[in-house]
BAVEX-264133 format. One line per field, with one value per residue (C-alpha): x, y, z; residue number from 1. Coordinates in nm, 2 decimals. Example, Ala and Ser with C-alpha at 12.3 -4.5 7.8 and 13.67 -1.06 7.14 Angstrom:
2
xx (1.23,1.37)
yy (-0.45,-0.11)
zz (0.78,0.71)
i (1,2)
END
This chain:
604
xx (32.55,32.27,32.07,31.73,31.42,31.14,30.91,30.67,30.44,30.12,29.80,29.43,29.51,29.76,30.10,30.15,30.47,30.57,30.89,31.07,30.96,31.18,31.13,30.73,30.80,30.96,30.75,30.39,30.62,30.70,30.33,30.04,29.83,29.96,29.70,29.66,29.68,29.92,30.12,30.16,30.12,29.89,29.90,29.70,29.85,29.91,30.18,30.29,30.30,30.53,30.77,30.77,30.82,31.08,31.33,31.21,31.32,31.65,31.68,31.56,31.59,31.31,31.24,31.01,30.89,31.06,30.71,30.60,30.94,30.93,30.60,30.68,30.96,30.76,30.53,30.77,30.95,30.61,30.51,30.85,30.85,30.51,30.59,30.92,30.73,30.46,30.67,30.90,30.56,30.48,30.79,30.84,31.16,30.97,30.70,30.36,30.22,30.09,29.74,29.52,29.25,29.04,29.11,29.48,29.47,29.65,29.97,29.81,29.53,29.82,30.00,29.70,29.54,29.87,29.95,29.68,29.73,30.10,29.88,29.58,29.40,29.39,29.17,29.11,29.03,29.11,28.92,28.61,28.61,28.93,28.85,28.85,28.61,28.94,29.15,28.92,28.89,29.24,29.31,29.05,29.24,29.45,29.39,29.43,29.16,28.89,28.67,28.52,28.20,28.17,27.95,27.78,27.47,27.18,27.16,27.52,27.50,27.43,27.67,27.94,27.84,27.88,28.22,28.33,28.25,28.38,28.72,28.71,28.53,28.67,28.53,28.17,27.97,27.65,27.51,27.29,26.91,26.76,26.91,26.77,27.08,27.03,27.29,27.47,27.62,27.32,27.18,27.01,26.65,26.58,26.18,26.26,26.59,26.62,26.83,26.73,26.75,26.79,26.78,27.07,27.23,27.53,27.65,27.67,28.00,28.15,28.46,28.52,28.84,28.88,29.04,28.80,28.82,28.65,28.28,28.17,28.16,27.83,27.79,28.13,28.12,28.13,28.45,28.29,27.97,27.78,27.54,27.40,27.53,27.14,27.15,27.50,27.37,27.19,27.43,27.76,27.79,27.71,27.98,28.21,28.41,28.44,28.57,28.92,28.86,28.59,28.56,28.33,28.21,28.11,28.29,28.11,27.80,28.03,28.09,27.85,27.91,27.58,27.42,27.37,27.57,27.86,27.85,27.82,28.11,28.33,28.26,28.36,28.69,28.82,28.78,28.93,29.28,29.21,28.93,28.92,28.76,28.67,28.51,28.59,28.47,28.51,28.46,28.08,28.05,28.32,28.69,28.59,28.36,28.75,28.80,28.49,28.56,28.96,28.83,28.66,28.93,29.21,29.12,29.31,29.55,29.46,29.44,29.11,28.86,28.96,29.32,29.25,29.04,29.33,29.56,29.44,29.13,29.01,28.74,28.90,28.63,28.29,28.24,28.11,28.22,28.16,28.46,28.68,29.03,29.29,29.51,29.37,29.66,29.88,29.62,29.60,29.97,30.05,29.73,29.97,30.27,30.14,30.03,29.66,29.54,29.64,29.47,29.57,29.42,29.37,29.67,29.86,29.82,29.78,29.41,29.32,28.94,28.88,28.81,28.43,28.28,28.07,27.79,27.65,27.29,27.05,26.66,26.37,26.12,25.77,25.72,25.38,25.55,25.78,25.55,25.38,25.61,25.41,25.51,25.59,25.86,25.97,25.91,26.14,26.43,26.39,26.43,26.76,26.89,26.76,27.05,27.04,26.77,26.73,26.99,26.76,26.48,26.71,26.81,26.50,26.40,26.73,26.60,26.26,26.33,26.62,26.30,26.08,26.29,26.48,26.15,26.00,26.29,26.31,25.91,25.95,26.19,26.08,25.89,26.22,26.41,26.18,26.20,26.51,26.59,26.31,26.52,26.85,26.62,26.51,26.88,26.90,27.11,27.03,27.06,27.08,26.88,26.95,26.68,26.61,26.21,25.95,25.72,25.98,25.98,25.61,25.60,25.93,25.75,25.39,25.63,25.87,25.60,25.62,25.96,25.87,26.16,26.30,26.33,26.65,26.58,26.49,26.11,26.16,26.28,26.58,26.44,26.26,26.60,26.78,26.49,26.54,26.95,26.87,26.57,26.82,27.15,26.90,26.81,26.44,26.43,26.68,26.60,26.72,26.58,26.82,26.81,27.08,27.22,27.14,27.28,27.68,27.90,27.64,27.86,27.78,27.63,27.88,27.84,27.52,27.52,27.74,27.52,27.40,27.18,27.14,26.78,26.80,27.14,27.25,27.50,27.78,28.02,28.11,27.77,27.77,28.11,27.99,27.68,27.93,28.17,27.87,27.94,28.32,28.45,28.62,28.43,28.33,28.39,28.27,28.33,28.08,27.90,27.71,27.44,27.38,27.04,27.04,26.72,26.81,26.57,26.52,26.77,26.98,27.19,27.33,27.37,27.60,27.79,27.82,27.94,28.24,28.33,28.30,28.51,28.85,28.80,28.72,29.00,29.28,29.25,29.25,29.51,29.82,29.87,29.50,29.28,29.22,28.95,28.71,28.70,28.41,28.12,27.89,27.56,27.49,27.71,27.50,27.15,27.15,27.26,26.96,26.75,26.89,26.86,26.47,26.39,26.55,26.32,26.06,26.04,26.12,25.74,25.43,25.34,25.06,25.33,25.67,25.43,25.53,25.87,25.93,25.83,26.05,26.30,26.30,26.14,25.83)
yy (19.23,19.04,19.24,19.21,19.28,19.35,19.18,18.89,18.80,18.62,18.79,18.64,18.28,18.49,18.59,18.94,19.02,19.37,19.39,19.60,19.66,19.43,19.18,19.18,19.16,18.86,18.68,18.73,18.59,18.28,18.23,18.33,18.24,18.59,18.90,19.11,19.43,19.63,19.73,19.48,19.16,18.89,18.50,18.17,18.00,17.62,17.37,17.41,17.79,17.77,17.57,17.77,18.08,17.94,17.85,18.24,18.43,18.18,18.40,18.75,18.75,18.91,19.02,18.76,18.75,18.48,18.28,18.30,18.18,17.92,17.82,17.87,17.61,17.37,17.31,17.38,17.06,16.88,16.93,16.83,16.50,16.42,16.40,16.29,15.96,15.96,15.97,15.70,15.48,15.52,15.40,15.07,15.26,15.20,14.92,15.01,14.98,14.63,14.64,14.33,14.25,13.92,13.89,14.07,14.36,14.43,14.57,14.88,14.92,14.91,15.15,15.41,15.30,15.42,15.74,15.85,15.80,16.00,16.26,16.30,16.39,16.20,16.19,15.82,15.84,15.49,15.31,15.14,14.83,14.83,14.81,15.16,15.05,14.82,15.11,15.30,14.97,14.88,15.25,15.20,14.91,15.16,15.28,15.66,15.67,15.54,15.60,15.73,15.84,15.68,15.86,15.68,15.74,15.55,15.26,15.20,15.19,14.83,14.70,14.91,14.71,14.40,14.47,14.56,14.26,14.05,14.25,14.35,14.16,14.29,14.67,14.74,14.90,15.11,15.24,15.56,15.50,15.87,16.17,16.29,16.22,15.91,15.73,15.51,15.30,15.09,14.84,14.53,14.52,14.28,14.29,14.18,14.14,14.42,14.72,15.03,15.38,15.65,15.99,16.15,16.47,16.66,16.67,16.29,16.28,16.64,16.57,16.18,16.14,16.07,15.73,15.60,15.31,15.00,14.92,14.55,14.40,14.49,14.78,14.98,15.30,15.18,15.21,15.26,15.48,15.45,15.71,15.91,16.26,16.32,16.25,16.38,16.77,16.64,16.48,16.67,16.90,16.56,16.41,16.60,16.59,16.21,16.14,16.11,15.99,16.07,15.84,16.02,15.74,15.89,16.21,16.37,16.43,16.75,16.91,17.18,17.42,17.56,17.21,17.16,16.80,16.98,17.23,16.94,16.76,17.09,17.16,16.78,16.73,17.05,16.82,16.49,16.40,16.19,16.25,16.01,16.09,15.76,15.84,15.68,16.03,16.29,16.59,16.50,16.82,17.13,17.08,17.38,17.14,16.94,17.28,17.24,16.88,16.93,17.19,16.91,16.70,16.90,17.23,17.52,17.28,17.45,17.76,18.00,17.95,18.26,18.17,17.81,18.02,18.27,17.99,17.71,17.78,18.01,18.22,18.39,18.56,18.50,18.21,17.96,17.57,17.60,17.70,17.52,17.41,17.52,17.26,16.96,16.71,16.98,16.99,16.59,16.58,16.90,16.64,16.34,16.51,16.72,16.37,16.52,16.22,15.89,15.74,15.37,15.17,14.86,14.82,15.01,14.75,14.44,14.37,14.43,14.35,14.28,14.64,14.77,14.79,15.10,15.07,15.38,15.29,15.46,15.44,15.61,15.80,15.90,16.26,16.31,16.33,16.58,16.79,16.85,17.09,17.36,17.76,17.82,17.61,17.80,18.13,17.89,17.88,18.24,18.37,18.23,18.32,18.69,18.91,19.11,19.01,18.92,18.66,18.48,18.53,18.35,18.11,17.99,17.94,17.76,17.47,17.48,17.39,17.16,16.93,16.94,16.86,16.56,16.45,16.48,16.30,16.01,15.94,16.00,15.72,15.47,15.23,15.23,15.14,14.90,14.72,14.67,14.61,14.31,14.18,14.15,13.97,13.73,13.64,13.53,13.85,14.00,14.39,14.70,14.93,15.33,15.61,15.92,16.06,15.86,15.90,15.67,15.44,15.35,15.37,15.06,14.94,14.86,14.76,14.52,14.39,14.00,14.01,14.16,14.42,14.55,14.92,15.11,15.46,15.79,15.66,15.33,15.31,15.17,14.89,14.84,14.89,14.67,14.42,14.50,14.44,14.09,14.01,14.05,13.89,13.62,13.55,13.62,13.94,13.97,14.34,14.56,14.98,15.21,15.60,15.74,15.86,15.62,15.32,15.48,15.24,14.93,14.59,14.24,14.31,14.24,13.84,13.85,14.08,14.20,14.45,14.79,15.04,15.40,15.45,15.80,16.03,16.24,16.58,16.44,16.17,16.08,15.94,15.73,15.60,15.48,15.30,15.09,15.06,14.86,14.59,14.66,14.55,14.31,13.99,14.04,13.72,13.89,14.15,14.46,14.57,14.95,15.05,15.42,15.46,15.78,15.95,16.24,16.44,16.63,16.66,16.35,16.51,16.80,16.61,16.37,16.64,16.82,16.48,16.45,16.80,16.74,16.47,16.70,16.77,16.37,16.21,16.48,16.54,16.19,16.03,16.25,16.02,15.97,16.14,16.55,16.62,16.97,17.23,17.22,17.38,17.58,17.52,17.84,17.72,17.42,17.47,17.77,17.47,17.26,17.56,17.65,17.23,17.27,17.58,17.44,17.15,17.32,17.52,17.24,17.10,17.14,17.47,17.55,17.48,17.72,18.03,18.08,17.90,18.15,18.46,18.27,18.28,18.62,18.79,18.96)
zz (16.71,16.55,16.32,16.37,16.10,16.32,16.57,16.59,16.86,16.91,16.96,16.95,16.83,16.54,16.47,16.42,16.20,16.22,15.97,15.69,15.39,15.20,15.45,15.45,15.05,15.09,15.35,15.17,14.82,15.05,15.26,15.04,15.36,15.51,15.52,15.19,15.46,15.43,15.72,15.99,15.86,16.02,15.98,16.16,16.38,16.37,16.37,16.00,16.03,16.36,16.14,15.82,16.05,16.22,15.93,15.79,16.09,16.08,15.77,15.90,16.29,16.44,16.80,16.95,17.32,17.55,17.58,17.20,17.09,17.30,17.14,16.83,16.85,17.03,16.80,16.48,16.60,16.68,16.31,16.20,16.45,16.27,15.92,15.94,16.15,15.91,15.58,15.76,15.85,15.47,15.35,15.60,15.80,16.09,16.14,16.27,16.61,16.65,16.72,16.94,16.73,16.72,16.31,16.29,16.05,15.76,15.76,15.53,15.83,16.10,15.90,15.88,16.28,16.39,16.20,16.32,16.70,16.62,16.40,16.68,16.37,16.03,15.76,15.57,15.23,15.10,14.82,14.86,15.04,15.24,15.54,15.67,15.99,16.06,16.10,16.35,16.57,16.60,16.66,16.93,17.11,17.26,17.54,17.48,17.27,17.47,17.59,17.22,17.02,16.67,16.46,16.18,15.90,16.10,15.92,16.00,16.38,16.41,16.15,16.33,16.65,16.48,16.31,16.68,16.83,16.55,16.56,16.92,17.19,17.48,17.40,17.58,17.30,17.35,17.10,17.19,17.16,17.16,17.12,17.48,17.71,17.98,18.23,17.95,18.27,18.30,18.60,18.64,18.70,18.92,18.80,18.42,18.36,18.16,18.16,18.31,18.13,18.44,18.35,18.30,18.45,18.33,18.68,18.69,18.44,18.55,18.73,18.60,18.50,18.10,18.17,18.41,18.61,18.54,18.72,18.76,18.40,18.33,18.50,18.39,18.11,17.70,17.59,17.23,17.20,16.87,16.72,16.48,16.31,16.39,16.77,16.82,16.93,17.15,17.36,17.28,17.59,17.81,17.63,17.58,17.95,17.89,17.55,17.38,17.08,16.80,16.45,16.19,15.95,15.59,15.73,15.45,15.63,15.78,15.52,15.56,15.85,15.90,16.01,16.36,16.34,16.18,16.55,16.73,16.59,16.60,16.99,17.03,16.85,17.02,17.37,17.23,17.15,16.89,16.58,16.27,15.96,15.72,15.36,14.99,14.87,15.13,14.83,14.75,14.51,14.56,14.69,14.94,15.16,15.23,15.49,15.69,15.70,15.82,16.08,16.24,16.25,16.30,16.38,16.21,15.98,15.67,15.83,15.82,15.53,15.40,15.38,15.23,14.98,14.91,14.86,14.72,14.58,14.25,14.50,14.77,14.94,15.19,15.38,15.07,15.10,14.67,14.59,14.37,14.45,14.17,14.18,14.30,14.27,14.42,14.73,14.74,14.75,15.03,15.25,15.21,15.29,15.59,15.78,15.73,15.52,15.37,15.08,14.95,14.59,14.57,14.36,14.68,14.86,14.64,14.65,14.31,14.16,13.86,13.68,13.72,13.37,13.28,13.07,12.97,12.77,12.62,12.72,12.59,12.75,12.77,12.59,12.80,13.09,13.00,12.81,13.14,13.20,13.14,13.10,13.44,13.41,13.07,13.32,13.60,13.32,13.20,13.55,13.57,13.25,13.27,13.28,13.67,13.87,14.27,14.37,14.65,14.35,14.09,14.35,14.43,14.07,14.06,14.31,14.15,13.82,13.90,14.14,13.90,13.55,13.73,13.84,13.55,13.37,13.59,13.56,13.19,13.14,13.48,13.25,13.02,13.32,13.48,13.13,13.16,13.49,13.42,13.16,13.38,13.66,13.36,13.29,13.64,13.77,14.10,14.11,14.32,14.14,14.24,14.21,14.35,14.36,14.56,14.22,14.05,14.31,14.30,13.91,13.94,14.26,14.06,13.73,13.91,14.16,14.05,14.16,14.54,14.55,14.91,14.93,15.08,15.04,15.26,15.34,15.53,15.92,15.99,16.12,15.74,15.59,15.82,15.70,15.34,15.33,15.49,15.22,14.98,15.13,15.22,14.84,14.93,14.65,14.38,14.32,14.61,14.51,14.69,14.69,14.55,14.83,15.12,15.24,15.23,15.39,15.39,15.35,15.23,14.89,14.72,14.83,14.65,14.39,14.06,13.90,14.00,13.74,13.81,13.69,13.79,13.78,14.02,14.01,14.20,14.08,14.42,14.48,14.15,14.27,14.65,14.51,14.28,14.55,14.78,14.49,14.42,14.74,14.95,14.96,14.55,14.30,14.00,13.77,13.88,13.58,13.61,13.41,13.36,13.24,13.01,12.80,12.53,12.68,12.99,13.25,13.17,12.86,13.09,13.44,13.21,13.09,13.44,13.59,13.39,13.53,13.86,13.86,13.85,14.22,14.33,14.14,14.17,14.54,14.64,14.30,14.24,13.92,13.86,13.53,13.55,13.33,13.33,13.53,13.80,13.71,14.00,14.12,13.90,13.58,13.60,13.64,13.36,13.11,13.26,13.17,12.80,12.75,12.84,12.70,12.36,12.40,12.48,12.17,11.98,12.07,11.87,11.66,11.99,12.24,12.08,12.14,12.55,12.46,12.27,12.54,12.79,12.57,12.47,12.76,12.60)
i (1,2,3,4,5,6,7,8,9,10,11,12,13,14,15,16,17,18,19,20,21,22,23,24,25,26,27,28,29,30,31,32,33,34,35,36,37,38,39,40,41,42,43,44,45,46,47,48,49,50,51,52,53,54,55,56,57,58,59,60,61,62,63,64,65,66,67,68,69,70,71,72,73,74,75,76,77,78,79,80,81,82,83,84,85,86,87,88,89,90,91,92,93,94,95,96,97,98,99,100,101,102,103,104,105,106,107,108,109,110,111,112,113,114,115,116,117,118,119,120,121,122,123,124,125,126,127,128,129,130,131,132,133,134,135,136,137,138,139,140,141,142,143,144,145,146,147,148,149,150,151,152,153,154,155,156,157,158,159,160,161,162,163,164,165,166,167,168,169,170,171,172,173,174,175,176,177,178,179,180,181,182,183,184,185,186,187,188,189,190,191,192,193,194,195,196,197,198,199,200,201,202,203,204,205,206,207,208,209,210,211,212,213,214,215,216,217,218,219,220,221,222,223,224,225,226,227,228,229,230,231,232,233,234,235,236,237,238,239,240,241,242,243,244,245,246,247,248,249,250,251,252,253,254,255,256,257,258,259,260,261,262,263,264,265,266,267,268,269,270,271,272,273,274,275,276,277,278,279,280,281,282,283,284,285,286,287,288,289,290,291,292,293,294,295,296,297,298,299,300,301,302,303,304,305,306,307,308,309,310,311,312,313,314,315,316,317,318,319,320,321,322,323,324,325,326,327,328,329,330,331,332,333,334,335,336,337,338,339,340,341,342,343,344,345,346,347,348,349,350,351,352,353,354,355,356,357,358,359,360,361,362,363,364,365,366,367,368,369,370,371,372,373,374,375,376,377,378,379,380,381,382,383,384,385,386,387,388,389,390,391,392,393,394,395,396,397,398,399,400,401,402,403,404,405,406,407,408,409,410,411,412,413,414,415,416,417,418,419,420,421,422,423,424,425,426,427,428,429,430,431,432,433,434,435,436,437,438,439,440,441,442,443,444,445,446,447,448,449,450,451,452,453,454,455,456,457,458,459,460,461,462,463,464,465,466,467,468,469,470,471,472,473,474,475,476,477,478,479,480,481,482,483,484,485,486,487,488,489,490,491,492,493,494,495,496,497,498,499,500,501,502,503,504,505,506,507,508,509,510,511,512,513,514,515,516,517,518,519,520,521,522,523,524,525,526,527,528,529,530,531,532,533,534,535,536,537,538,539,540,541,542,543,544,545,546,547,548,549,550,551,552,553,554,555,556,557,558,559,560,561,562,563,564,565,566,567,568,569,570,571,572,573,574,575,576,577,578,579,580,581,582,583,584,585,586,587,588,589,590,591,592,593,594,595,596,597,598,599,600,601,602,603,604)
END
């Protein structure tokens, strides 16, 4: 007779493993995702899990009941079907679906459109300028996918349109014009010709059937809906009984699970069959926010925050997206090899540009503006250093001084920047020039004026940005002023322009990188030079320094092979350096002026 362990069985979306001592030993030594309990142990549930706990209780037989063992093995041999297809797509052993498009893919797009109709759920992290919006369209040719919801930043919706009907004719798009539900399957008015917008009720789409039939040709449901991360709330629950697929452009915008967009987006996926994620730089700050994002996409693939936390990240407590991964080429590798993402170079697939050069240059700055900061910013800095204190107190000094020193910075050194900027324009170079505060903006708007610059940032419509891109693809400015974090995923700069300066810095590496990757792309002739505009004073000296950090959770997460460097510093970490960097300044002013600098710095 067989000698059994223990028992397993599934209760409320777990597996509850009830075994011997030496047994439990050896199970939490094999899956560090299991419970820290003692006792009965308890473990997520998900594909991966189903197989690993199958080949364990191969090992130690355990009583299972009839209908959970007959799960289990389902979905241990779905997860084992999926990456032995996906590792045998990788390697050429079997070619890749081939998918109708106007312009015919690339063989690297095939290969990623169709892991992810065998994965359902698939995360697309390849390099700038690849053609990631190729990979959701020809996924979108087939016909389980439709009809979908592409989500996109706002100034994306219409260039998404456009790329579909260059790549895809045959697909109706709509793309959503409020984020108040209407009857998308529009009529003819006969009084002007025009399209109708009929109120819509949620009782008009209960009980359609997902693959519906199709109207009269211009009366029949989109098979590719286009909206906003903004709008998306509003029209999830109307939605949702009609979709199968989902495509999350600049996926980052989920990484945060408190946001509205990020619920929306959650109660979405969990309907559809099929949910796409497309970002260059999915980890924006902290390799934590890569769980909320996953979740999303593949619900319950890495298993609950607080095992991701437990093991593969240095925190393993509380619900907090800033946590940093341990070992972030181990986690990019465990992504590939799971068939949850696929990330290709240029050099991957033989469509090398020549190498971006960075320049980093020094500019000086004007010491009025910075010795503004008066004591209460000294007060700001002490706060945070003070040993103890409030948390929400510290915190709020945190965000305080953080505004107002970058601010400051970045009007201290704007005429420095706009002098130089000048001087590329003279040379005959057109350039995307990146800032951050609206005070910058007008100090380079009233400095750069003879040379009528469009502006691309967080103030104008996106009818005045759609405007602004075409001024300067059109040659009609050669100075395009972009915020530093707008405008992700905008194409066709690179026909027009080579050089981009940061006039202003900001904390995350990731966003550095997308700006350069609107020039470093498909379509580029030149070599793409980047200026980083840097004073010695201020905020600039320690945002540097905290950029190199961050970069160990970008580059080892997404390049097994690629360059580790420092370990990623918290919000925390960070923002006390900004506040010794300033308070060392700031006694280092005048004899009238190191009087409070002093206090602040020693608390009397």
């Amino acid at each position: 007779m067989r000698r059994l362990f223990g028992e397993a069985r599934r209760e409320r979306g777990q597996w509850r493993v009830d075994v011997e001592a030496h047994v439990a030993i050896r199970l939490r030594r094999l899956f560090p995702r299991v419970s820290e309990r003692p006792g009965v142990i308890w473990i997520e549930d998900n594909d991966e899990i189903c197989c690993d706990l199958d080949w364990f209780f191969g090992r130690y037989p355990v009583t299972i009941p009839d209908e959970d063992e007959k799960y289990m093995l389902l979905r241990a041999s779905s997860f084992r079907r999926r990456t032995e297809s996906f590792s045998m797509v990788l390697s050429g052993e079997v070619a890749p679906r081939n998918f109708q498009l106007a312009l015919p893919p690339r063989l690297y797009q095939q290969v990623a459109a169709d892991l992810w109709l065998r994965s359902g759920g698939l995360l697309v992290v390849d390099e700038l300028g690849l053609g990631k919006t190729v990979v959701a369209l020809a996924g979108l040719t087939a016909a389980e996918t439709r009809p979908a919801l592409v989500v996109v930043p706002t100034h994306l919706q219409h260039q998404w349109a456009s790329e579909c009907r260059k790549f895809a004719p045959d697909l109706k798009v709509h793309i959503l014009r409020t984020g108040k539900p209407y009857d998308i399957v529009q009529t003819e008015n006969s009084n002007n010709g025009r399209s109708k917008v009929v109120p819509l009720e949620k009782s008009m789409l209960e009980g359609r059937p997902k693959q519906r039939q199709l109207f009269a040709e211009d009366d029949r449901f989109p098979d590719v809906i286009i909206t906003t991360y903004h709008k998306l709330k509003g029209w999830a629950e109307v939605l949702a009984p009609v979709l199968n697929g989902m495509v999350y452009d600049e996926v980052h915008e989920l990484r945060r699970e408190e946001s509205l967009k990020y619920e929306a987006a959650k109660f979405l996926s969990e309907k559809v069959s099929y949910s796409l994620g497309l970002s260059g730089s999915p980890i924006v700050n902290y390799g934590g926010e890569l769980w909320s994002i996953m979740n999303v996409l593949k619900p319950d693939c890495l298993g609950s925050r607080y095992e991701f936390q437990r093991e593969w990240c240095h925190q393993s407590f509380g619900n907090n997206y800033k946590v940093k991964i341990r070992d972030p080429k181990a986690f990019g590798l465990y992504m590939r090899e799971a068939g949850l993402m696929i990330r290709r170079t240029r050099k991957d697939v033989g469509r090398e540009l020549p190498e971006v050069i960075i320049v980093p240059h020094h500019v000086d700055c004007n010491e009025k503006a910075l010795s503004g900061l008066d004591d209460s910013v000294a007060e700001l800095a002490r706060t945070i250093l003070e040993q103890g204190g409030a948390p929400l107190a510290k915190g709020q000094a945190a965000r305080d001084l953080d505004w107002r020193l970058r601010q400051a910075t970045g009007i201290a050194k704007a005429p420095y920047v706009a002098a130089f900027v000048k001087m590329l324009l003279e040379s005959d170079e057109t350039v995307v020039l990146f800032g951050w505060h609206r005070e910058v903006y007008e100090i380079w708007k009233d400095a750069l004026k003879d040379y009528k610059p469009a502006f691309f940032t967080g103030t104008e419509t996106p009818q005045q940005k759609e405007a602004s891109k075409e001024a300067f693809l059109s040659g009609k400015t050669k100075l395009l002023i972009m915020s530093l974090r707008a405008g992700s995923g905008i194409d066709g700069l690179q026909r027009v322009c080579r050089t981009t300066v940061f006039g202003e810095l900001d904390w995350s590496p990731a966003i550095h990188e997308q700006g350069i990757g609107r020039l470093h792309r498909d379509g580029q002739t030149d070599t793409v030079t980047a200026y980083f505009l840097q004073a010695d004073e201020g905020s600039d000296p320690v945002i540097a320094d905290v950029l190199g950090v961050k970069l160990q959770q970008i580059e080892g997460f997404r390049d097994p092979d690629g360059p580790l460097v420092r370990q990623l510093a918290t919000d925390m970490d960070r923002v006390k350096k900004l506040a010794e960097s300033f308070l060392q300044q700031f006694a280092g002013r005048t004899k009238d002026e190191k009087k409070p600098a002093k206090a602040a710095l020693t608390g009397n």
